[in-house]
DRENKOL-987983 format. One record per residue: residue number from 0; y, z, x of N, C-alpha, C, O in turn. Coordinates in pm, whole numbers. Last residue first. Example, Ala and Ser with C-alpha at 12.3 -4.5 7.8 and 13.67 -1.06 7.14 Angstrom:
// DRENKOL-987983
SITE pos   n.py   n.pz   n.px  ca.py  ca.pz  ca.px   c.py   c.pz   c.px   o.py   o.pz   o.px
SITE   1   -225    708   1285   -106    714   1367      3    787   1290    114    804   1341
SITE   0   -569    780   1319   -450    780   1230   -330    780   1320   -332    846   1424
// end
This chain:
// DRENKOL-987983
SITE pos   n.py   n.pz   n.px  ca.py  ca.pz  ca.px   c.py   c.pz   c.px   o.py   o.pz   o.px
SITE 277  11161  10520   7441  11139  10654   7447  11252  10677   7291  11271  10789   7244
SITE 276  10932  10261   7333  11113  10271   7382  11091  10450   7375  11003  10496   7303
SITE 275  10726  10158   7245  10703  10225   7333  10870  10304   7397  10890  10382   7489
SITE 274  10837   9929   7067  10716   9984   7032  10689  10138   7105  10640  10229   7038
SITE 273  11025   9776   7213  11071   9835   7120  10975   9936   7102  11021  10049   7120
SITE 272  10824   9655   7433  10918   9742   7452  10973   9815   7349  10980   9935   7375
SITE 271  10737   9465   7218  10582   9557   7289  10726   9674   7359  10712   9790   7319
SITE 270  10859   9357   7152  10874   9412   7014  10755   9524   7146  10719   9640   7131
SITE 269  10921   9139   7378  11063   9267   7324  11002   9337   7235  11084   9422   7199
SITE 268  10822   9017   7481  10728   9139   7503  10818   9218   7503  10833   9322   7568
SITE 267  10930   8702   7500  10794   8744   7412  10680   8929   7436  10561   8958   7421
SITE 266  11056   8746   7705  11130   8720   7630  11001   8781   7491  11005   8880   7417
SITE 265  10869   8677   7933  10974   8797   7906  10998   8832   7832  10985   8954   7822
SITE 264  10785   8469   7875  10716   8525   7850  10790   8669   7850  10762   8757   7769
SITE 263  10972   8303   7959  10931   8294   7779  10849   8413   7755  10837   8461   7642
SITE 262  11011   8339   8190  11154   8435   8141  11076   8408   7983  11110   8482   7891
SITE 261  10805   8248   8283  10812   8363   8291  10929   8402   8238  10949   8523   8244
SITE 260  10803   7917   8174  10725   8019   8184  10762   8151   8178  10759   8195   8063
SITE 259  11048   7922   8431  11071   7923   8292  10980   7968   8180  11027   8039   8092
SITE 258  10927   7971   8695  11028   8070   8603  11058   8013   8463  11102   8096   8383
SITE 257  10565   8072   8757  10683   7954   8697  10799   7988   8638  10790   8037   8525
SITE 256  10397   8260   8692  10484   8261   8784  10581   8156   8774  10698   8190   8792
SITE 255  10266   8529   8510  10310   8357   8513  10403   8408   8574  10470   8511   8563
SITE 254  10068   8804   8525  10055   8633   8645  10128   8492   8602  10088   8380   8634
SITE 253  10175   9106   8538  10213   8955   8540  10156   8907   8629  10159   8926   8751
SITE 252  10082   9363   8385  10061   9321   8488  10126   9149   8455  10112   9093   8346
SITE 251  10307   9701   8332  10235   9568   8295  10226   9455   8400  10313   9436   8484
SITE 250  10254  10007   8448  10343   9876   8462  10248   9755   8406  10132   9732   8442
SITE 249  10428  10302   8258  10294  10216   8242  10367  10078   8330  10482  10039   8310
SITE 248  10550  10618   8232  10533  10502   8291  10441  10436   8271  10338  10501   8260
SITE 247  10448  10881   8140  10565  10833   8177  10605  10723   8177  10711  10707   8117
SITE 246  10211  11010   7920  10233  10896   8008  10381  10897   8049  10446  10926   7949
SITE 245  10110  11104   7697  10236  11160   7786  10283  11090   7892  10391  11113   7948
SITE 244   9908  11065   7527   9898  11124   7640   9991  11214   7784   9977  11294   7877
SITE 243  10006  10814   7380   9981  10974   7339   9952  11093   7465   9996  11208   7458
SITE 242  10036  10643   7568  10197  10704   7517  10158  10831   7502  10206  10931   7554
SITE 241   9754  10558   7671   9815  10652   7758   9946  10692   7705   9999  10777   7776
SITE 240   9676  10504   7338   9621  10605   7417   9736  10664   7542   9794  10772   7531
SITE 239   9839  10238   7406   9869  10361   7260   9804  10516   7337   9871  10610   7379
SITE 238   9725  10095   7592   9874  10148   7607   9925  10268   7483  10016  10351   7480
SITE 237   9471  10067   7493   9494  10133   7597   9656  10191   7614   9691  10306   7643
SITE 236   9565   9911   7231   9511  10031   7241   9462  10132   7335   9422  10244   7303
SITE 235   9682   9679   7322   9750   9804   7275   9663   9926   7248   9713  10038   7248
SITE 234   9676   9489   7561   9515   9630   7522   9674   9703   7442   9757   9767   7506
SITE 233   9837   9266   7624   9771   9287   7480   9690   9377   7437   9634   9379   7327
SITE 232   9930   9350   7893  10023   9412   7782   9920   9368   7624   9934   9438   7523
SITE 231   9687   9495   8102   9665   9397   8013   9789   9437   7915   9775   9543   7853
SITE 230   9808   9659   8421   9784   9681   8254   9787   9527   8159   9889   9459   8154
SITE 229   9935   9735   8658   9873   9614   8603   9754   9628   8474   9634   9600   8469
SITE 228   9909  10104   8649   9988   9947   8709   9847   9841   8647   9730   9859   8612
SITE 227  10008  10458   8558   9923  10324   8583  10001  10179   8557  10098  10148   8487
SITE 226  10081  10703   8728  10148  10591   8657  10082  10459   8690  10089  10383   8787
SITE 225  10060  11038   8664   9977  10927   8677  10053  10810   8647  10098  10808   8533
SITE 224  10125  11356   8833  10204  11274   8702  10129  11129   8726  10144  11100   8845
SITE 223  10014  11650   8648  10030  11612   8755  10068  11455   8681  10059  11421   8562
SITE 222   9933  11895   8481  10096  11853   8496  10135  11746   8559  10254  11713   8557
SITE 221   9681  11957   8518   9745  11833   8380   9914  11806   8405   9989  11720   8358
SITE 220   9628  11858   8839   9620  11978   8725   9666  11877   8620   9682  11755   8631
SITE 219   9465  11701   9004   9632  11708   8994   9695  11769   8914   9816  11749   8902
SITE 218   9224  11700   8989   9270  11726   9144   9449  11719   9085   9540  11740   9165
SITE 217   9144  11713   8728   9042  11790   8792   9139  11799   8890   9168  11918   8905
SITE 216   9339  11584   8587   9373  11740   8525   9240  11788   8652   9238  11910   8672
SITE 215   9282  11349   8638   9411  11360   8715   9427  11548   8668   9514  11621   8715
SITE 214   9035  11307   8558   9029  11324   8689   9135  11356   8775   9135  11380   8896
SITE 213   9115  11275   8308   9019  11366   8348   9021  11378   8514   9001  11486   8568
SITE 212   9246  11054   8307   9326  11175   8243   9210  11310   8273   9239  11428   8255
SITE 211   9042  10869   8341   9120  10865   8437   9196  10975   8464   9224  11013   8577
SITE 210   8905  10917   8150   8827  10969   8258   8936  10935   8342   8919  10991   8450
SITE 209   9082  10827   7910   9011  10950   7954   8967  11005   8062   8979  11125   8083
SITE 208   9067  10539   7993   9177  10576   7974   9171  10754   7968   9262  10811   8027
SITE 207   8835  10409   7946   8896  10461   8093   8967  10564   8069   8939  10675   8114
SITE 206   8825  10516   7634   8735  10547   7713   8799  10559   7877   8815  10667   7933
SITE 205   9006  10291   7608   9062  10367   7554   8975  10498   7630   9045  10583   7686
SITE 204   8995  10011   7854   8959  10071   7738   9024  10206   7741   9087  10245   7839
SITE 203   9034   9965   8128   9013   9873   8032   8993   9889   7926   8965   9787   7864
SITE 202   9380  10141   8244   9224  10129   8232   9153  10015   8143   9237   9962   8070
SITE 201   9518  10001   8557   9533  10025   8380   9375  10028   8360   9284   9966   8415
SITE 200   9475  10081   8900   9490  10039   8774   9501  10080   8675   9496  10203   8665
SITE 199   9691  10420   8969   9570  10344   8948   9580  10262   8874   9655  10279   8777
SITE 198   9847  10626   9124   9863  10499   9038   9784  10415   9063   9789  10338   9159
SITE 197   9983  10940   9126   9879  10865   9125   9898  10762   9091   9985  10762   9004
SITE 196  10256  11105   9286  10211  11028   9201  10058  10979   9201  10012  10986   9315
SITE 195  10343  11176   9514  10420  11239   9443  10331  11200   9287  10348  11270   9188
SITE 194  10132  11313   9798  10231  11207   9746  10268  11283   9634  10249  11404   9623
SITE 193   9920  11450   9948  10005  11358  10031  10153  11278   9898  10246  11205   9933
SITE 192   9743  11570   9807   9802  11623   9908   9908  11547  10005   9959  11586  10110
SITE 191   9718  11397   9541   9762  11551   9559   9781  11560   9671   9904  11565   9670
SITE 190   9672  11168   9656   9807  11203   9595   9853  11307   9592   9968  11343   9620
SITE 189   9438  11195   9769   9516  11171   9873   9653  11195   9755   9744  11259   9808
SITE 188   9278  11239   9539   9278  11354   9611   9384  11311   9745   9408  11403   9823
SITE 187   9309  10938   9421   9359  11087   9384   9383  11187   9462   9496  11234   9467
SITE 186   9156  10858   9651   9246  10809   9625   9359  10876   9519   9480  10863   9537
SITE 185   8918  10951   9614   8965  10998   9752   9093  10941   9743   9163  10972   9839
SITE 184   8799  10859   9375   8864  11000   9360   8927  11043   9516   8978  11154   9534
SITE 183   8997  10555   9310   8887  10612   9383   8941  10775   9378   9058  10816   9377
SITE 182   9159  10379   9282   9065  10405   9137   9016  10520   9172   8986  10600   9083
SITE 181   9510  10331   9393   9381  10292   9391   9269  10431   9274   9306  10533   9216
SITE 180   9784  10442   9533   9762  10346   9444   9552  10354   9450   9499  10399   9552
SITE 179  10014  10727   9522   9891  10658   9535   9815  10581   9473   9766  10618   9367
SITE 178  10375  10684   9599  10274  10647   9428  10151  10607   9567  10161  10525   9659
SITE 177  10660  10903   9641  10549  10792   9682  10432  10796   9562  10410  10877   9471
SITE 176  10977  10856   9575  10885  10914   9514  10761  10818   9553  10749  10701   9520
SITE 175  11222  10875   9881  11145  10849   9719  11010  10862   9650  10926  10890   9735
SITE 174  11303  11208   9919  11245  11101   9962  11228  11026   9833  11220  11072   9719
SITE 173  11391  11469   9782  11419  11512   9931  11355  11352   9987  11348  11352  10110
SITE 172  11625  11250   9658  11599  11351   9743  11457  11417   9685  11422  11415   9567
SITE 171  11772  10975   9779  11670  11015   9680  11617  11107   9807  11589  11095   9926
SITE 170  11842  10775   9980  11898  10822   9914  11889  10971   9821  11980  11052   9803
SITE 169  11668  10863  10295  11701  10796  10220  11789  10870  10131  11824  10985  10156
SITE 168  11880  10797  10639  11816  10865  10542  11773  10828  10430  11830  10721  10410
SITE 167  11875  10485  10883  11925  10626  10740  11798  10687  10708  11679  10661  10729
SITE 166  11786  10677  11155  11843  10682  11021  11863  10534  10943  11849  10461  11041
SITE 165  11617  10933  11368  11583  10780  11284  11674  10777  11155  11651  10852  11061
SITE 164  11547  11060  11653  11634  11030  11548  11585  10938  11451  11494  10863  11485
SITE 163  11211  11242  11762  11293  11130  11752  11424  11162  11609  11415  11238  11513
SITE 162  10992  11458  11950  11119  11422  11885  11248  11273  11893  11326  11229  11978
SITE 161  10729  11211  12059  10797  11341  12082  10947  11305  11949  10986  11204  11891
SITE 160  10382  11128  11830  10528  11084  11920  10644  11201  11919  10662  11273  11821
SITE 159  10098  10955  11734  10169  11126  11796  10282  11073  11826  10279  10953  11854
SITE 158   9856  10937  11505  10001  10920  11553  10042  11032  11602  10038  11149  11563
SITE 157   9597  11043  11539   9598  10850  11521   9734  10832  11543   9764  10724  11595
SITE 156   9597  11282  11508   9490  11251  11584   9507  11094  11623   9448  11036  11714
SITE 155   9938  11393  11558   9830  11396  11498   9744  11356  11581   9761  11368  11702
SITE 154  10250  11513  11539  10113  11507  11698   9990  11525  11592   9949  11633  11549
SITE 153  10576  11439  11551  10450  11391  11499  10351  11402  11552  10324  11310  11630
SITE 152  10898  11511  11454  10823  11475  11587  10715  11454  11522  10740  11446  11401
SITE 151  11276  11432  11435  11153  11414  11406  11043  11429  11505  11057  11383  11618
SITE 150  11570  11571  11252  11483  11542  11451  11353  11529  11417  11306  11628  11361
SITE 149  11634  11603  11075  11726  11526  11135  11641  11500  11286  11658  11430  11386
SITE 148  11398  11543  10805  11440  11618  10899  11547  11524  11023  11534  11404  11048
SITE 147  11290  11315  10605  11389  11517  10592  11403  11595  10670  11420  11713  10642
SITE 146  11185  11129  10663  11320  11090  10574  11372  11293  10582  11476  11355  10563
SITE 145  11020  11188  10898  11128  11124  10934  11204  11149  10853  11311  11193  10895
SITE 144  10832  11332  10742  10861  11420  10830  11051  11300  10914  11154  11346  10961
SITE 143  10707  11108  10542  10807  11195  10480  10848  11328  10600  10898  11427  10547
SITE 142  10621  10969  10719  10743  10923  10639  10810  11030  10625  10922  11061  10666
SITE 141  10398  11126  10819  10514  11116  10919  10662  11039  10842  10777  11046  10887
SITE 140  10229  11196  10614  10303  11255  10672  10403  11218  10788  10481  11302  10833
SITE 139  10182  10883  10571  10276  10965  10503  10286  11025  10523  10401  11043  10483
SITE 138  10041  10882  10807  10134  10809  10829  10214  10867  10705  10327  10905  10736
SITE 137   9780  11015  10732   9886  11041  10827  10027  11009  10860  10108  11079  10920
SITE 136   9632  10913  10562   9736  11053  10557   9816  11041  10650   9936  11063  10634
SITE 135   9648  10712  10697   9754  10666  10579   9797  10783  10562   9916  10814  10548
SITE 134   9439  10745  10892   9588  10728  10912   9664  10713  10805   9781  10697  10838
SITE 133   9235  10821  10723   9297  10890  10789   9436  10862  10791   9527  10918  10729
SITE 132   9127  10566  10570   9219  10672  10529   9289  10773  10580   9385  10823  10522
SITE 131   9100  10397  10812   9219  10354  10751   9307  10487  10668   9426  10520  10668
SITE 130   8861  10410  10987   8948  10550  10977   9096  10496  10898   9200  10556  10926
SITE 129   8733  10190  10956   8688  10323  10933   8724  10422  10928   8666  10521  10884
SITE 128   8909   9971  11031   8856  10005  10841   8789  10135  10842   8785  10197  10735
SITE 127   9143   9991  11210   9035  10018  11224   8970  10051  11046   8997  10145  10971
SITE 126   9391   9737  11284   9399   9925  11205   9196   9891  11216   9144   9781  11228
SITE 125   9539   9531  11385   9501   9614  11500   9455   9754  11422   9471   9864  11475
SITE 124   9584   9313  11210   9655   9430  11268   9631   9528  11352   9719   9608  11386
SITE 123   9296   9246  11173   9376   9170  11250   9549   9239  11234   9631   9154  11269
SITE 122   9191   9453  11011   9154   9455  11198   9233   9324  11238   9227   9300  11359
SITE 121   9315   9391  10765   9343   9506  10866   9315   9478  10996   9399   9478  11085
SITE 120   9174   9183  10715   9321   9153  10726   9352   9273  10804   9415   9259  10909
SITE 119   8924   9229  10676   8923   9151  10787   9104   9122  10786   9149   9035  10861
SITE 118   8887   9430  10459   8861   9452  10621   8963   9347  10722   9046   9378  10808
SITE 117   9097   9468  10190   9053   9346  10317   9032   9387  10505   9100   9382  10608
SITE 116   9196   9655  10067   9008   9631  10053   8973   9524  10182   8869   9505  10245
SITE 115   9414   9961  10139   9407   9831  10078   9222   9813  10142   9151   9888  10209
SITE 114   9499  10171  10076   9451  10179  10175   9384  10038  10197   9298  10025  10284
SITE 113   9911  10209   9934   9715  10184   9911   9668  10162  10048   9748  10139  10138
SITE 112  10134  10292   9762  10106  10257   9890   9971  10288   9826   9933  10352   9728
SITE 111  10479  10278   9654  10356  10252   9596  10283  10196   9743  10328  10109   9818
SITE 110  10771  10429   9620  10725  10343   9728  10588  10385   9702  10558  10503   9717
SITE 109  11070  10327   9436  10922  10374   9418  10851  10345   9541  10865  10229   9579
SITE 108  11366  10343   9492  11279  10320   9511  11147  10416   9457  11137  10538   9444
SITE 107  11685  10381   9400  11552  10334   9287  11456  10278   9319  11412  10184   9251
SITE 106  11941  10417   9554  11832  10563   9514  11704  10502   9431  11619  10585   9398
SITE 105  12090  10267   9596  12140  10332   9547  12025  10438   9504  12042  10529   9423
SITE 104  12012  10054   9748  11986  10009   9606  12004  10164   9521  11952  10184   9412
SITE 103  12089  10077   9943  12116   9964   9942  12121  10000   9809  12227   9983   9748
SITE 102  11842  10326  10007  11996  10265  10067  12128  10189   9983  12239  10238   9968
SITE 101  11617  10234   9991  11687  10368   9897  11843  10346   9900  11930  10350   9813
SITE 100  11644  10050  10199  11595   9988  10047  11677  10094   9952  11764  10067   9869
SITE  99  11616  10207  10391  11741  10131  10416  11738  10045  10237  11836   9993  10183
SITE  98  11364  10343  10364  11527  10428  10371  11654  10307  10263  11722  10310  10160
SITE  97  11236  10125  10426  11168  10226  10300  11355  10295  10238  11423  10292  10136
SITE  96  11288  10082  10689  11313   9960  10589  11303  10019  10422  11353   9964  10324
SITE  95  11234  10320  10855  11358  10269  10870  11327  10140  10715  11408  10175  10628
SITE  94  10943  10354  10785  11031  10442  10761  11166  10401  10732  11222  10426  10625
SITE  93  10847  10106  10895  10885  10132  10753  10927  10225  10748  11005  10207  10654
SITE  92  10907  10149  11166  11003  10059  11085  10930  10020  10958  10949   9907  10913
SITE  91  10757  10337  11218  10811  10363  11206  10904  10285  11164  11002  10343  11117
SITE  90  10448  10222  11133  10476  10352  11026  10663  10375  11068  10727  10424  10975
SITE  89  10374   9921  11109  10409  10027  11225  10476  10139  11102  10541  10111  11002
SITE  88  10070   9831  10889  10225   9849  10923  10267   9950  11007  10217  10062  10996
SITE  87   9838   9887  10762   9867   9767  10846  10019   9758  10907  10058   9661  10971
SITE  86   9886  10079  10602   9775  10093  10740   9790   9977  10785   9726   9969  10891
SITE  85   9998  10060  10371  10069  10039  10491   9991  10081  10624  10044  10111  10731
SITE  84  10076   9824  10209   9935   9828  10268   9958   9901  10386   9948   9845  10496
SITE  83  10232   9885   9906  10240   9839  10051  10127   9879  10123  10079   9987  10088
SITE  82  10088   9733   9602  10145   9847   9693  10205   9808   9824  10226   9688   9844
SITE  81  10391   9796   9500  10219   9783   9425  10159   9706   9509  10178   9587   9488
SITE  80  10670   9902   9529  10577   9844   9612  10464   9896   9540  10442  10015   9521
SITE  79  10955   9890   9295  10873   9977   9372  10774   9864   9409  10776   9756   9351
SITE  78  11295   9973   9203  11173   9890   9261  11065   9977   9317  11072  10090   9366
SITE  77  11409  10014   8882  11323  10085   8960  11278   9983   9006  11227   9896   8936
SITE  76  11718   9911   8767  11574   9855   8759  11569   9948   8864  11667   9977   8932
SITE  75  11994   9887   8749  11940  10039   8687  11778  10039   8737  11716  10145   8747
SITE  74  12114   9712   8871  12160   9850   8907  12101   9951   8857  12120  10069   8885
SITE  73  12099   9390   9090  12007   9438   8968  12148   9605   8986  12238   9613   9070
SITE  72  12168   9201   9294  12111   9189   9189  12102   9264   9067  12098   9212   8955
SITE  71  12016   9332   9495  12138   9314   9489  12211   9274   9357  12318   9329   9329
SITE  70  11760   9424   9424  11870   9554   9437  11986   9494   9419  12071   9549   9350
SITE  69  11683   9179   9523  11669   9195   9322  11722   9384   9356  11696   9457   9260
SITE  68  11673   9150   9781  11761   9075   9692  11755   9110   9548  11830   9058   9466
SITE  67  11520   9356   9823  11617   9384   9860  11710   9279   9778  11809   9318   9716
SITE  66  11253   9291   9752  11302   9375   9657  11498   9440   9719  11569   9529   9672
SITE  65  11186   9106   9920  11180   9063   9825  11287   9144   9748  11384   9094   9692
SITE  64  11217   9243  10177  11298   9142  10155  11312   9112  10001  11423   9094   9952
SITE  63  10983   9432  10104  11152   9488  10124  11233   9371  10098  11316   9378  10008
SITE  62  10715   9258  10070  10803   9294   9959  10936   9390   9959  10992   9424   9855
SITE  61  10710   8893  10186  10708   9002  10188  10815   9153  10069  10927   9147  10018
SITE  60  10547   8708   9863  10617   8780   9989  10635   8881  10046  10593   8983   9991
SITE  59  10212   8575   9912  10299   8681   9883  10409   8712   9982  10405   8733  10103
SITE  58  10022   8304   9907  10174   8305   9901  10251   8438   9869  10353   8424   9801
SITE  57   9765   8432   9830   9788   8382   9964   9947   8344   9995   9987   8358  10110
SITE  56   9769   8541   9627   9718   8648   9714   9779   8549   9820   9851   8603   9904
SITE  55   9797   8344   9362   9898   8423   9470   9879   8522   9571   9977   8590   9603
SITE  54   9560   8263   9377   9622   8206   9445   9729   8306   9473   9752   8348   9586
SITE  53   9256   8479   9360   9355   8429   9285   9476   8344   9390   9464   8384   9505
SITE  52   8939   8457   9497   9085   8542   9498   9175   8456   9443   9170   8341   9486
SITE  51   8676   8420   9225   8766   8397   9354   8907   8453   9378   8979   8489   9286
SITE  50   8547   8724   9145   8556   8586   9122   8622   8572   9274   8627   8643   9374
SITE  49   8638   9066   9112   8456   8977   9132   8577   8806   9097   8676   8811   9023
SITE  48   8779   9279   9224   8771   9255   9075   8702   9150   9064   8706   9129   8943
SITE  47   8787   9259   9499   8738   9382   9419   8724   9369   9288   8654   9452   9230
SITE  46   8685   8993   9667   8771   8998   9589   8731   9140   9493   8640   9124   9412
SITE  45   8526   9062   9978   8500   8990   9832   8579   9112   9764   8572   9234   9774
SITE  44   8612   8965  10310   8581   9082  10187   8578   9065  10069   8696   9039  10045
SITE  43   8527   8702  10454   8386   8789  10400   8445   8907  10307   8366   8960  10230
SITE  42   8728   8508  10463   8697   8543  10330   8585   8609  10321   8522   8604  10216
SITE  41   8829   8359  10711   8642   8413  10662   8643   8440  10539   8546   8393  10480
SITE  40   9117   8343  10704   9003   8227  10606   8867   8235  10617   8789   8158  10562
SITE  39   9305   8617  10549   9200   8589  10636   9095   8456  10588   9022   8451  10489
SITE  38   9588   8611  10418   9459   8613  10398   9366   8544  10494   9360   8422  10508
SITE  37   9875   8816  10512   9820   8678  10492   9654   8720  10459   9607   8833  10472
SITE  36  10009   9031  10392  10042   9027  10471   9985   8828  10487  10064   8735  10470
SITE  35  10040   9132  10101   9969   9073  10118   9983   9034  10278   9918   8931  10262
SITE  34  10183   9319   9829  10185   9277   9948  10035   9247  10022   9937   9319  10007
SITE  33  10342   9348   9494  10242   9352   9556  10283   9306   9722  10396   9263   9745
SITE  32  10616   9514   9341  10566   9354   9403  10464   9414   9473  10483   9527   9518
SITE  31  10724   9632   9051  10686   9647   9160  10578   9518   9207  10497   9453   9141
SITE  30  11014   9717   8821  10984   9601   8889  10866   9639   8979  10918   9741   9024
SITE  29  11091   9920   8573  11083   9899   8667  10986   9761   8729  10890   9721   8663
SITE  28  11163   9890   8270  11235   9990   8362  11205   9955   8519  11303   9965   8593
SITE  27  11314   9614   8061  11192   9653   8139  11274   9838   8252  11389   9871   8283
SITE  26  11530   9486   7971  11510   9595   7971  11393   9681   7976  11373   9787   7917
SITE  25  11606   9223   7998  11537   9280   7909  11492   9407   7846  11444   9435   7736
SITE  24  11754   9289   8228  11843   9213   8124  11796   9259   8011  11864   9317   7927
SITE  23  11573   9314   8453  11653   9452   8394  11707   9377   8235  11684   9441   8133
SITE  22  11440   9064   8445  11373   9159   8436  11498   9296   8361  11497   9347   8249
SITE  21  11661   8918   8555  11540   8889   8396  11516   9014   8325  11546   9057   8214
SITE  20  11664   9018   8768  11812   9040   8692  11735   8958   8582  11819   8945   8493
SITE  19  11465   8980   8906  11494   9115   8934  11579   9097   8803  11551   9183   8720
SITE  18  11408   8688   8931  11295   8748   8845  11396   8891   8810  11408   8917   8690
SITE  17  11613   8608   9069  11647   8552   8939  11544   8639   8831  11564   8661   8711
SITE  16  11580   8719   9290  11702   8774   9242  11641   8718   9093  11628   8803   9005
SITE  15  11320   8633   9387  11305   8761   9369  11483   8771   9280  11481   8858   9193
SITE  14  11239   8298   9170  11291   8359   9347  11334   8498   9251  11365   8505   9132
SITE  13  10892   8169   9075  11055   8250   9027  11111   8334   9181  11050   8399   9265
SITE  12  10700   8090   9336  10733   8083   9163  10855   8102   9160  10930   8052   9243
SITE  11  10615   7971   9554  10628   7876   9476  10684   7913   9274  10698   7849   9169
SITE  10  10645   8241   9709  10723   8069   9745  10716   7950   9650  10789   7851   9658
SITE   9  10571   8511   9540  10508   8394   9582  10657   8280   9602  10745   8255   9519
SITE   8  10538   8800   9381  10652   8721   9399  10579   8602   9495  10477   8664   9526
SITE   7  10310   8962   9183  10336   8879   9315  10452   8818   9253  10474   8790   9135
SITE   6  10359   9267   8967  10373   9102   8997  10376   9070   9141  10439   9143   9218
SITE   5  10457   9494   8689  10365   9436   8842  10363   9326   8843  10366   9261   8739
SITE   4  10675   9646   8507  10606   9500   8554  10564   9519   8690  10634   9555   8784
SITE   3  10713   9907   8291  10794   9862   8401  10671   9703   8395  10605   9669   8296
SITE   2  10876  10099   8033  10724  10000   8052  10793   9920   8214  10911   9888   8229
SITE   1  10801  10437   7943  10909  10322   7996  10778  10245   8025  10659  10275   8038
SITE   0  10754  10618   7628  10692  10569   7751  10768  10448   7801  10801  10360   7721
// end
């Protein structure tokens, strides 16, 4: 089982090249940065995991820029987006920035997308919380109708637009591999018909860790492929469970952000890699 890292990148911690080229050195497999566009100061959507919102919610960067300097940087590391929010985003210059990432970085995008929880950050994009899931189907259908066809067109209910060019292409064929992020069975059932992946939190127990493998054999048959994010690296017994299981991938979750801090802590999760090394 490869072990990759989840993490905010933030203005005040480790800059994205120095975390990206840590990160591969050690031999982690993949990198993925959260996104946050800004935080609304009503604060009426309450934090999905209960307390106060954690600080790096409010310093996130953005995550192409981010993950464009740790491509430069880096040659084997998988980036990927945990997630991109992208009902808040013009669907067609992420197409173009999604590409231009595959681009750059030679084919090792993951592109991890969610319908994200903050009402009040969406409607200040102009996206409507009631039909968010719609458009996300939608909008991945239109990614993946831009990255594989040389003439693009789109006539849904929330995006329509006549034949268009749009390049680059990406690297990674026939696209990179999209990851549905979130717990929810509408959040599964959007992988199966829209993506390549599921990716739900890490479960908290050995118990999640079943019903999650249950719900990916009800809508994604058992073949189907789950790659859970922000994982406690001390539940070895969640991470033992998903190896046996077949797991591909697991991303461990990081909150030290301080780079020296964070390269100790790097440094302190060689025997948890050895442990899991394919």
């Amino acid at each position: 089982m490869r072990i990759g890292l989840s993490t905010f990148v933030t203005d005040y911690g480790i800059r994205p090249a120095a975390l990206g080229k840590a990160v591969e050195e050690r031999g982690f497999d993949a990198l993925f940065v959260a996104e946050h566009s800004h935080i609304p100061a009503s604060r009426l959507s309450a934090y999905p995991f209960g307390g106060d919102l954690p600080k790096p919610y409010y310093h996130a960067a953005d995550p192409f820029v981010t993950l464009g300097a740790v491509a430069a940087v880096t040659s084997t590391l998988r980036l990927g987006t945990g997630v991109t929010l992208l009902v808040q985003r013009d669907v067609l210059h992420t197409a173009n920035e999604v590409a231009t990432l595959d681009l750059i970085s030679d084919g090792r995008v993951d592109f991890g997308v969610g319908v994200g929880w903050n009402r009040e950050e969406m409607e200040n994009h102009g996206t409507d919380p009631k039909t968010r899931g719609k458009l996300l189907d939608e909008q991945l259908d239109v990614l993946k109708t831009i990255w594989t066809q040389e003439q693009a067109e789109f006539h849904g209910e929330l995006i329509d637009f006549d034949p268009i060019y749009a390049w680059p292409k990406p690297v990674q064929d026939p696209h990179p591999p999209i990851h549905v992020g979130g717990n929810s069975v509408a959040a599964v059932k959007r992988a199966a018909g829209h993506a390549d992946a599921w990716m739900p939190n890490g479960a908290a127990d050995v118990d999640g860790v079943k019903a999650q493998l249950a719900l990916r054999d009800e809508h994604l048959g058992e073949g189907g492929t789950v790659l859970p994010t922000n994982l406690d690296p001390g539940n070895l017994a969640v991470l033992d469970a998903y190896a046996e299981a077949g797991i591909p991938r697991v991303a461990l979750l990081v909150t030290v952000e301080e780079e020296d801090a964070l390269l100790r802590w790097l440094d302190g999760q060689a025997d948890l890699l050895e442990r899991y090394r394919d």
